[in-house]
Phi, psi and omega in degrees: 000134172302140141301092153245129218245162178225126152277192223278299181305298189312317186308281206291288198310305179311250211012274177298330189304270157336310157302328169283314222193060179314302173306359180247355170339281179338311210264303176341284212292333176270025174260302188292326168324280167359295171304313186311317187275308188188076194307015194247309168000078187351310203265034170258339144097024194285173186194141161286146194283180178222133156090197197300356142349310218278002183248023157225173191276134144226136181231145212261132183257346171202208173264009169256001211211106180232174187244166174237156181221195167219132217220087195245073159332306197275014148267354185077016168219169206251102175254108199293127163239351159196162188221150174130191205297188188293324167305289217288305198250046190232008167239090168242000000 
């Protein structure tokens, strides 16, 4: 089983994130299960970013709503680093 981990920043985002967009709790917590067990999984939809981006991961919590990650395999863990929409949080 994968390690998935939240910085410092994700923690403060999931927040305010979650104040907004309570109804997506569900399909979230079953997303990370998902990642832990098998971050290859069709419907988490992962993919490498383009642009400035492009040294992290995203995988999709619904089709509108994704986490960006750091997809670090050979320690076996997963590190979250923003969460939201598809526009938001795939652009910094």
């Amino acid at each position: 089983m994968i390690e998935v981990k939240f910085s410092e920043s994700y923690e403060k985002k999931a927040i305010k994130f979650f104040k907004k967009h309570k109804d997506i709790a569900p399909q979230y917590i079953k997303t990370i299960e998902i990642l832990a067990n098998n971050p290859y999984h069709p419907s988490l939809r992962l993919h490498k970013l383009q642009g400035k981006l492009s040294k992290f991961s995203s995988v999709s919590i619904n089709l509108k709503y994704r986490i960006v990650i750091d997809f670090i395999m050979f320690d076996n863990e997963i590190i979250l680093i923003d969460i939201g929409s598809h526009d938001n949080a795939c652009r910094e």
